[in-house]
mmCIF file as Biopython writes it, N, C-alpha, C and O atoms, coordinates in Angstrom:
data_model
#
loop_
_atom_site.group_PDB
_atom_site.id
_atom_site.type_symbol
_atom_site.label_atom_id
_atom_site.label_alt_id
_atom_site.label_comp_id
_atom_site.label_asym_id
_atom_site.label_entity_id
_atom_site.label_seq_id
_atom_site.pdbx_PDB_ins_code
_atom_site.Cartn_x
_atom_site.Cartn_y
_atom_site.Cartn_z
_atom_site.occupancy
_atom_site.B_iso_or_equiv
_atom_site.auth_seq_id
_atom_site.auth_asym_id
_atom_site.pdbx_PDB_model_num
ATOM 1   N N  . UNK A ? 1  ? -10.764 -5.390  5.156   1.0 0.0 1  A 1 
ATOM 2   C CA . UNK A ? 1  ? -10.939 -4.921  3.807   1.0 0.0 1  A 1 
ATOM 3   C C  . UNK A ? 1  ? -9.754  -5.430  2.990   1.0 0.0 1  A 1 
ATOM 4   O O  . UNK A ? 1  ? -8.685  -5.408  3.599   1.0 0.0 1  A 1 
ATOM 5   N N  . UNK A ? 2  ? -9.719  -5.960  1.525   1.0 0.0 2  A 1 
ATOM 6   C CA . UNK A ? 2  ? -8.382  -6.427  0.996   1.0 0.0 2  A 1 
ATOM 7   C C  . UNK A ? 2  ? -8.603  -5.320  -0.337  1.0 0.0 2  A 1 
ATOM 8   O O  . UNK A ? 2  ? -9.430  -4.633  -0.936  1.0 0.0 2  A 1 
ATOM 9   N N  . UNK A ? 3  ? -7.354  -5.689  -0.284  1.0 0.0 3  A 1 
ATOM 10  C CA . UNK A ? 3  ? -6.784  -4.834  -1.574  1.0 0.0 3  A 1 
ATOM 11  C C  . UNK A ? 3  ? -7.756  -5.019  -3.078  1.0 0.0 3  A 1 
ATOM 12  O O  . UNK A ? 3  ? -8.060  -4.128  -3.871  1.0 0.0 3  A 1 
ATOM 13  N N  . UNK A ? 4  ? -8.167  -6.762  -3.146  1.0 0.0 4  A 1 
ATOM 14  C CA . UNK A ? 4  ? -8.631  -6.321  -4.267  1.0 0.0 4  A 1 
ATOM 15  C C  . UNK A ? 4  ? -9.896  -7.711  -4.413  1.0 0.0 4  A 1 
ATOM 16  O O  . UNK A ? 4  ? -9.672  -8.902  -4.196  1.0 0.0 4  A 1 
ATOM 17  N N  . UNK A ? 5  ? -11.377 -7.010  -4.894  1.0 0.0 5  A 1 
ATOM 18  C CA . UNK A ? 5  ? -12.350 -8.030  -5.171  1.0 0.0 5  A 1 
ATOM 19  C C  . UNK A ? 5  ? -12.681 -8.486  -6.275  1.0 0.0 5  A 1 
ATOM 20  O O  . UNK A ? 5  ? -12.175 -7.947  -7.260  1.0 0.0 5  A 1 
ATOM 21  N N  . UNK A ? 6  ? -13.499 -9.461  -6.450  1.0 0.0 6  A 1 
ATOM 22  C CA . UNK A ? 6  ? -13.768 -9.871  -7.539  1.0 0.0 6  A 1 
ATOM 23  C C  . UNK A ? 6  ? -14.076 -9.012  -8.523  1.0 0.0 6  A 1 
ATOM 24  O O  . UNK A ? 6  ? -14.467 -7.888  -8.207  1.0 0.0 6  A 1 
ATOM 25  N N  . UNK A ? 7  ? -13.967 -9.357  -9.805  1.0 0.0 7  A 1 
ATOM 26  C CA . UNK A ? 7  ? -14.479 -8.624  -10.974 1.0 0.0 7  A 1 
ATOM 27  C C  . UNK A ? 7  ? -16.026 -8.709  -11.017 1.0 0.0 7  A 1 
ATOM 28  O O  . UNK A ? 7  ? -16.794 -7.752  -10.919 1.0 0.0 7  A 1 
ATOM 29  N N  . UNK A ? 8  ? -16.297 -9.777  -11.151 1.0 0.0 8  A 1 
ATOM 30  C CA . UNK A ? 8  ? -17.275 -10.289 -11.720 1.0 0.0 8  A 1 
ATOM 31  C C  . UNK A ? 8  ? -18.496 -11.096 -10.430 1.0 0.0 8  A 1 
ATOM 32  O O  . UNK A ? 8  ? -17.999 -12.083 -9.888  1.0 0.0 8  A 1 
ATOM 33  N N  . UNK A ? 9  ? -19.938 -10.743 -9.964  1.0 0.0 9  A 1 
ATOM 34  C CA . UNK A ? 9  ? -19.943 -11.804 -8.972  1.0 0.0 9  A 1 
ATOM 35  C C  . UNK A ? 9  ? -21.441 -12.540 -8.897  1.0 0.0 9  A 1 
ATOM 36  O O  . UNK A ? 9  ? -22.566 -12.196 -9.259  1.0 0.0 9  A 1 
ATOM 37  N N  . UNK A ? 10 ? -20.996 -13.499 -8.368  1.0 0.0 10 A 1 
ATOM 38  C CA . UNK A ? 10 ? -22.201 -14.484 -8.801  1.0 0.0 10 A 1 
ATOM 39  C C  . UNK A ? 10 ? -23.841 -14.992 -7.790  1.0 0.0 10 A 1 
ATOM 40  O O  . UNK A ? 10 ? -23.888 -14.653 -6.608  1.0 0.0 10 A 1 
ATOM 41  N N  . UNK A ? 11 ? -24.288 -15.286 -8.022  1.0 0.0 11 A 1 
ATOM 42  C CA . UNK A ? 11 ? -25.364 -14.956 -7.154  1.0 0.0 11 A 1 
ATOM 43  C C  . UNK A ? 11 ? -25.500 -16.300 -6.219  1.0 0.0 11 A 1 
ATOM 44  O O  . UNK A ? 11 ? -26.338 -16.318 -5.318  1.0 0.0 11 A 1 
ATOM 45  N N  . UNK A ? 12 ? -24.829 -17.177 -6.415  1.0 0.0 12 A 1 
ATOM 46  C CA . UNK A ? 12 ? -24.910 -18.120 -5.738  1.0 0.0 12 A 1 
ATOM 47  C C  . UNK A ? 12 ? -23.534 -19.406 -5.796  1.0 0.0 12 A 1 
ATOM 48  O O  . UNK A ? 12 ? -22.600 -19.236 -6.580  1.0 0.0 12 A 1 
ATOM 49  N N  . UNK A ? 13 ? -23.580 -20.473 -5.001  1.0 0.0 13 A 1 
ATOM 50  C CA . UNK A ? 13 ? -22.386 -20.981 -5.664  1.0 0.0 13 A 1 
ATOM 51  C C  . UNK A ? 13 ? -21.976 -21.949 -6.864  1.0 0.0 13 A 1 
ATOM 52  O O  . UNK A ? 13 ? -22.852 -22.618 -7.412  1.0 0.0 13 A 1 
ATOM 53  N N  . UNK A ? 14 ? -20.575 -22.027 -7.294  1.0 0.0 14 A 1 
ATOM 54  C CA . UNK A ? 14 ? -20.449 -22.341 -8.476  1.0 0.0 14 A 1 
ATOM 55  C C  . UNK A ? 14 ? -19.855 -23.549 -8.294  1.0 0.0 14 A 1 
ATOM 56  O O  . UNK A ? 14 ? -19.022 -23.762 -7.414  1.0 0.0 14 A 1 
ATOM 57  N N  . UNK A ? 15 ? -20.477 -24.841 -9.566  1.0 0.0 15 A 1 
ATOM 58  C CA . UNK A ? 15 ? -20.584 -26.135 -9.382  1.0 0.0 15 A 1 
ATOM 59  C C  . UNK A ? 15 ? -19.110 -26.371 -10.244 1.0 0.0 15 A 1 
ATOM 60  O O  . UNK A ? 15 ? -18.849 -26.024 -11.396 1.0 0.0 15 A 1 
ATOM 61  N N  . UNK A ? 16 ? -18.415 -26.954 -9.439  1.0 0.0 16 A 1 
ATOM 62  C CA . UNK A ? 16 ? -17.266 -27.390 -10.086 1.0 0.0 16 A 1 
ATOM 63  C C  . UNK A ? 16 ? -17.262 -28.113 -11.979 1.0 0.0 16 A 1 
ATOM 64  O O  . UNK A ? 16 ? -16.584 -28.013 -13.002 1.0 0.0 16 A 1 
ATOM 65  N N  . UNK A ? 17 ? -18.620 -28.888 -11.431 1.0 0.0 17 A 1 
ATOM 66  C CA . UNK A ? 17 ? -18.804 -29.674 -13.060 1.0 0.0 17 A 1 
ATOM 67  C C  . UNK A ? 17 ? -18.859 -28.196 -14.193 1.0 0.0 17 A 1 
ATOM 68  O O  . UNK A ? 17 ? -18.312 -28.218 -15.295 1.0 0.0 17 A 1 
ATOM 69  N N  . UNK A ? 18 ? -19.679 -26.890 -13.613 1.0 0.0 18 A 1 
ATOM 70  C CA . UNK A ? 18 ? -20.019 -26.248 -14.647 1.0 0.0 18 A 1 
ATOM 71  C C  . UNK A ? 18 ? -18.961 -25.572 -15.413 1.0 0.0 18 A 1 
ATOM 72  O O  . UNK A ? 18 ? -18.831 -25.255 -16.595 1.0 0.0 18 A 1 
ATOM 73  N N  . UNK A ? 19 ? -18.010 -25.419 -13.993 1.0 0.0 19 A 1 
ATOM 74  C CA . UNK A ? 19 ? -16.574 -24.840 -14.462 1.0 0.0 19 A 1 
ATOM 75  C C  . UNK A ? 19 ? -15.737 -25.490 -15.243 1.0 0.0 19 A 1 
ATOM 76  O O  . UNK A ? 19 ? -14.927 -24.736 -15.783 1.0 0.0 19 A 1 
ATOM 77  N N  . UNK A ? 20 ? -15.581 -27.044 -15.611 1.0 0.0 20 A 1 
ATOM 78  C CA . UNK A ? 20 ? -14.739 -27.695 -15.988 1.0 0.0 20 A 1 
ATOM 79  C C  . UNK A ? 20 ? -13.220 -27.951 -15.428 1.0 0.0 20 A 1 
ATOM 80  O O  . UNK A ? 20 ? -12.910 -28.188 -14.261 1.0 0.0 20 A 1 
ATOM 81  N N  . UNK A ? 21 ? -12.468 -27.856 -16.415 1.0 0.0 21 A 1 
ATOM 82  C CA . UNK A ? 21 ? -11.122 -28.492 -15.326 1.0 0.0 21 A 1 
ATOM 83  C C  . UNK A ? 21 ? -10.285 -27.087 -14.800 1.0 0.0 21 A 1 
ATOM 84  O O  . UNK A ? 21 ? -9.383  -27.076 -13.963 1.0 0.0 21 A 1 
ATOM 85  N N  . UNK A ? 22 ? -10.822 -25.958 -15.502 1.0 0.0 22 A 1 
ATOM 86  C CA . UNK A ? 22 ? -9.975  -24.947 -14.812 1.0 0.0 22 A 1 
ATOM 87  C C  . UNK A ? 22 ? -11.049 -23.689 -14.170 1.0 0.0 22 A 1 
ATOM 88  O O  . UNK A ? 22 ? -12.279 -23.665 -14.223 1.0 0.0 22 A 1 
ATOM 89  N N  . UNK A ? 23 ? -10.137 -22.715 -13.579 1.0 0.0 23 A 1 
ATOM 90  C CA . UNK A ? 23 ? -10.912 -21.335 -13.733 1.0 0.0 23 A 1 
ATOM 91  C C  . UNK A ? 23 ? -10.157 -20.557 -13.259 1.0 0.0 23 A 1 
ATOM 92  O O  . UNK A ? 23 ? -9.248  -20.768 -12.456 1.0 0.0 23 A 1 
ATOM 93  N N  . UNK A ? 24 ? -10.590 -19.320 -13.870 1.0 0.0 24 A 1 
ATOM 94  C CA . UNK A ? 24 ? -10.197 -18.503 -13.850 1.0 0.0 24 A 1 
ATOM 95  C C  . UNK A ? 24 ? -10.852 -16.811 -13.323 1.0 0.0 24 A 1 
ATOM 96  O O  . UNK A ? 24 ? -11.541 -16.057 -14.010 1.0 0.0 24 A 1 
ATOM 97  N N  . UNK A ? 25 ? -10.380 -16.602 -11.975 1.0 0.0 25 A 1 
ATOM 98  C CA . UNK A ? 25 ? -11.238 -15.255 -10.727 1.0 0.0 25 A 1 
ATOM 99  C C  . UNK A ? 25 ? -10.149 -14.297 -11.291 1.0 0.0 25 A 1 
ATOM 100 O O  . UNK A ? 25 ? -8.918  -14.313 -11.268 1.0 0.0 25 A 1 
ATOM 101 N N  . UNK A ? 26 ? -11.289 -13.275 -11.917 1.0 0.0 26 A 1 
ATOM 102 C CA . UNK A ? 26 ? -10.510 -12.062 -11.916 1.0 0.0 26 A 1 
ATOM 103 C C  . UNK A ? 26 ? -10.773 -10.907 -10.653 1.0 0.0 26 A 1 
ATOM 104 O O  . UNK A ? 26 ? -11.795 -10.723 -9.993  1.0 0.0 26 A 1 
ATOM 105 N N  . UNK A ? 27 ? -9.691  -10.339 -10.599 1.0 0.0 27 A 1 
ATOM 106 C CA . UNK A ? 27 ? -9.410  -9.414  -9.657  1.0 0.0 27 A 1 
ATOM 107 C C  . UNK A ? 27 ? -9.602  -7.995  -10.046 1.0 0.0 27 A 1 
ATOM 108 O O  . UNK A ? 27 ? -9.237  -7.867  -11.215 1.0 0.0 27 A 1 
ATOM 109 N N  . UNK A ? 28 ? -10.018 -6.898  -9.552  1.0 0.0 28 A 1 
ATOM 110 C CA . UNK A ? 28 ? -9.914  -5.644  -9.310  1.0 0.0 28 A 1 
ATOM 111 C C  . UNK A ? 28 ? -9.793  -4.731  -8.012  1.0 0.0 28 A 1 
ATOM 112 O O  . UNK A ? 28 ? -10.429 -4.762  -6.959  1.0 0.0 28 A 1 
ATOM 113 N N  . UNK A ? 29 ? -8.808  -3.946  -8.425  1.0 0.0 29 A 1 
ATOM 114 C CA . UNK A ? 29 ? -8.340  -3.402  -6.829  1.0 0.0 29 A 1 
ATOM 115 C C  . UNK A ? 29 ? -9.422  -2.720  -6.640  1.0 0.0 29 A 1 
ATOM 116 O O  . UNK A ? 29 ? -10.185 -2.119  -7.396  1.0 0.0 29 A 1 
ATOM 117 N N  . UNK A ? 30 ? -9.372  -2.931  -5.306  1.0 0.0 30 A 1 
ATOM 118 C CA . UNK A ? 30 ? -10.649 -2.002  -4.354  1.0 0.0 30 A 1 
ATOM 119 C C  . UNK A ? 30 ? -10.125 -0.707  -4.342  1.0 0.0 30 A 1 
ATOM 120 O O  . UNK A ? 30 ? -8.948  -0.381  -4.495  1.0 0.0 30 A 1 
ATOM 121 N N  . UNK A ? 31 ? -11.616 0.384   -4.045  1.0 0.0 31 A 1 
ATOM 122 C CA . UNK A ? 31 ? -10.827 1.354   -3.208  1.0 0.0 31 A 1 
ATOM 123 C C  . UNK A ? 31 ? -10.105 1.143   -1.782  1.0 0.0 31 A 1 
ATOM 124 O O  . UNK A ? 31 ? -10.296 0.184   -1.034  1.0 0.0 31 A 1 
ATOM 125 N N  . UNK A ? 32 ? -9.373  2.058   -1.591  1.0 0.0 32 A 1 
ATOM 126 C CA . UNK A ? 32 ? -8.344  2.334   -0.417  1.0 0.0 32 A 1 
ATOM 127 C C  . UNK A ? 32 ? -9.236  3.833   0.461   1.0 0.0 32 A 1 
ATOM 128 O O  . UNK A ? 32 ? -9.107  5.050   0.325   1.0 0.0 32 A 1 
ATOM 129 N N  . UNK A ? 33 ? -9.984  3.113   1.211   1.0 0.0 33 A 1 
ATOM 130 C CA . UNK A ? 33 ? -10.119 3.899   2.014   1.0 0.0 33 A 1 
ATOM 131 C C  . UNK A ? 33 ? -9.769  4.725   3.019   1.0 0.0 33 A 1 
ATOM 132 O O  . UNK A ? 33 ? -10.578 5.501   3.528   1.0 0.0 33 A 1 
ATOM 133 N N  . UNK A ? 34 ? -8.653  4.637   3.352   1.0 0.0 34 A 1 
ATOM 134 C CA . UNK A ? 34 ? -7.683  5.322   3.828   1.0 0.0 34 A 1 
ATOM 135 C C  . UNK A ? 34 ? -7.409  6.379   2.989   1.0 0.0 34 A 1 
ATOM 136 O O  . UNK A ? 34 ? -7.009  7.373   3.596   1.0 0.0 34 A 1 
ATOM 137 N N  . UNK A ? 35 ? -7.498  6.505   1.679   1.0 0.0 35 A 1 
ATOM 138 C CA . UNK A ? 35 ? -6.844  7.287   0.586   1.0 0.0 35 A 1 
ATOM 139 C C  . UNK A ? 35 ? -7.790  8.392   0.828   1.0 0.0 35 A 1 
ATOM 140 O O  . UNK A ? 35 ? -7.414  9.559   0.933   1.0 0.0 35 A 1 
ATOM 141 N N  . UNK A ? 36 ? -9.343  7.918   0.937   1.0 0.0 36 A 1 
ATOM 142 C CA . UNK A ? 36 ? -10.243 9.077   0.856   1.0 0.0 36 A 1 
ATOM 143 C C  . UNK A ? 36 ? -10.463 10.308  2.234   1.0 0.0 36 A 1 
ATOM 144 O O  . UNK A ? 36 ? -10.739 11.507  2.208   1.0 0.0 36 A 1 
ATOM 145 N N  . UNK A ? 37 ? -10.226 9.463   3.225   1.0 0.0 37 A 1 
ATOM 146 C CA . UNK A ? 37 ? -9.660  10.352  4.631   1.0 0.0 37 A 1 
ATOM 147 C C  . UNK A ? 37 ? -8.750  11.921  3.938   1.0 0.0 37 A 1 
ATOM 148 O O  . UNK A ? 37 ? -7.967  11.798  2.996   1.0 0.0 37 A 1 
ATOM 149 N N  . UNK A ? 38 ? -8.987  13.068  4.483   1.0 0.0 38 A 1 
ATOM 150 C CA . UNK A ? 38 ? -8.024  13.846  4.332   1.0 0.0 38 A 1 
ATOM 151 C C  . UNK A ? 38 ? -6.980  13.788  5.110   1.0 0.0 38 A 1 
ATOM 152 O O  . UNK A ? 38 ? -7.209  13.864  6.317   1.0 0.0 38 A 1 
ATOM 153 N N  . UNK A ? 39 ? -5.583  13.642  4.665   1.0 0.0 39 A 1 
ATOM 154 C CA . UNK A ? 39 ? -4.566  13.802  5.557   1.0 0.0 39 A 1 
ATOM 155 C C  . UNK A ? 39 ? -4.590  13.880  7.323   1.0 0.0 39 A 1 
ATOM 156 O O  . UNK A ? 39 ? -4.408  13.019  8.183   1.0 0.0 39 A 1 
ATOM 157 N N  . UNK A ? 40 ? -4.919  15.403  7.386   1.0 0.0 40 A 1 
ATOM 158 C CA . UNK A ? 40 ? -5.298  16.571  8.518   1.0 0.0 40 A 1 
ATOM 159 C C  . UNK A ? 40 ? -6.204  15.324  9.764   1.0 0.0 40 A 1 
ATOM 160 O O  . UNK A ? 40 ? -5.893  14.765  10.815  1.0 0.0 40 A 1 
ATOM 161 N N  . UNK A ? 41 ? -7.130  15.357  9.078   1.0 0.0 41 A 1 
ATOM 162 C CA . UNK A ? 41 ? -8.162  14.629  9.811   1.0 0.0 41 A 1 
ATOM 163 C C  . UNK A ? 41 ? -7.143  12.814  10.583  1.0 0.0 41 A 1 
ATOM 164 O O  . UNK A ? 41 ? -6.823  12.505  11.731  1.0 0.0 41 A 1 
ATOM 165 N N  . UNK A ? 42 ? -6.951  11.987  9.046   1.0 0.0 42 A 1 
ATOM 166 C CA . UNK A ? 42 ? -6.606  11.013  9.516   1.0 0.0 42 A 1 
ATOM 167 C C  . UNK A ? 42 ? -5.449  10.932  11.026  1.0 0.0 42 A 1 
ATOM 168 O O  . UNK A ? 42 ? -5.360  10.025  11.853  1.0 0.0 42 A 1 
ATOM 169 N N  . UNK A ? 43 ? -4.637  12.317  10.943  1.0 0.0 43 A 1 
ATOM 170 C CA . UNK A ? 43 ? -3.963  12.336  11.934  1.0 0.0 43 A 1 
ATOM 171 C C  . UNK A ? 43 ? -3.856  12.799  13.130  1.0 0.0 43 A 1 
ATOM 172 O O  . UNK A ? 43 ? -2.987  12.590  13.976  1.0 0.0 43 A 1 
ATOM 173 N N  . UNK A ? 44 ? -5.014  13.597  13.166  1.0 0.0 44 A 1 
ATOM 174 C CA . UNK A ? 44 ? -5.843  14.217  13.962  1.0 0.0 44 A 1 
ATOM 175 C C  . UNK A ? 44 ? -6.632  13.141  14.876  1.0 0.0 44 A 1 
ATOM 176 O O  . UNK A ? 44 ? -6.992  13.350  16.034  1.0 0.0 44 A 1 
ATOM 177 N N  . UNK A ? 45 ? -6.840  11.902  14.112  1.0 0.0 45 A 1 
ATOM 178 C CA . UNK A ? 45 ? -7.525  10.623  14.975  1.0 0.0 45 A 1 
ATOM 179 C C  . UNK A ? 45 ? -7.008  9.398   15.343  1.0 0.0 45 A 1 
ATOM 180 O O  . UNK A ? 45 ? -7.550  8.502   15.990  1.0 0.0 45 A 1 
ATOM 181 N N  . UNK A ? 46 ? -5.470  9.474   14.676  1.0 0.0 46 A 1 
ATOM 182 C CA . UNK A ? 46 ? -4.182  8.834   15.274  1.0 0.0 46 A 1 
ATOM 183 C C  . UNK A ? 46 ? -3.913  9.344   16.741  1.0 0.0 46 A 1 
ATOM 184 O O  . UNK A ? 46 ? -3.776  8.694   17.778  1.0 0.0 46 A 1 
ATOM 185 N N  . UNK A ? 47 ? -3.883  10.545  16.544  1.0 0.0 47 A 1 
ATOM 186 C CA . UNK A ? 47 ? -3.311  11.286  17.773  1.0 0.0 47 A 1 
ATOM 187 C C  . UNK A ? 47 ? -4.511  10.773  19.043  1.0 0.0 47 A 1 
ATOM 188 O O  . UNK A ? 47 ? -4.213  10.334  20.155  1.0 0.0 47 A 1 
ATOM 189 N N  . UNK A ? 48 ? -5.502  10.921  18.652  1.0 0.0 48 A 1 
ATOM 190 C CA . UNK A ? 48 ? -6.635  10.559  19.876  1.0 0.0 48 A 1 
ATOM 191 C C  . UNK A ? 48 ? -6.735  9.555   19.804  1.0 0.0 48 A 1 
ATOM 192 O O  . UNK A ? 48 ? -7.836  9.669   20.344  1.0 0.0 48 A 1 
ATOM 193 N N  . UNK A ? 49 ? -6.649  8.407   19.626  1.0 0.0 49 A 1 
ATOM 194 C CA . UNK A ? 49 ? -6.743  7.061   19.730  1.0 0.0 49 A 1 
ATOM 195 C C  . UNK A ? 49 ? -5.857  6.907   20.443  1.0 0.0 49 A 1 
ATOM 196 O O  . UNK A ? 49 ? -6.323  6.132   21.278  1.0 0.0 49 A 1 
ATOM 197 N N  . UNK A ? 50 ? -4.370  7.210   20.849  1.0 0.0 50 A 1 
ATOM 198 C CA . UNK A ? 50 ? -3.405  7.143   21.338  1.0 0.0 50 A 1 
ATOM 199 C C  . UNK A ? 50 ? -3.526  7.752   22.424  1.0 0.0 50 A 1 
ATOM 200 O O  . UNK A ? 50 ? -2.525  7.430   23.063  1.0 0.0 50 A 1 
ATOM 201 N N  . UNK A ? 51 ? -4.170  8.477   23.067  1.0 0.0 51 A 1 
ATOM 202 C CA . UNK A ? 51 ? -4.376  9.129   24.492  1.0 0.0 51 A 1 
ATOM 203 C C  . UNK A ? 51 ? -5.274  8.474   25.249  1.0 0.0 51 A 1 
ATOM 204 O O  . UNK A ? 51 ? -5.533  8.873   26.384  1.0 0.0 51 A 1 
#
């Protein structure tokens, strides 16, 4: 999973000619799924993974 995906996305691929000489991919951070885990739990399944 990365930190952050495209903005914008396209349905197929994109022809260099259509783009011209530059371009420009915008970014938006993903969620962090880790974030949505409650605490309690996430460490609760640290601990058992480790045994």
């Amino acid at each position: 999973m990365s930190d952050y995906v495209p903005l914008h996305s396209h349905s197929g691929k994109l022809k260099k000619e259509s783009l011209g000489e530059s371009f420009t991919l915008e970014l938006k951070r993903n969620l962090d799924i880790l974030s949505t885990i409650p605490k309690k739990r996430l460490q609760k399944s640290l601990v058992l993974k480790q045994s």
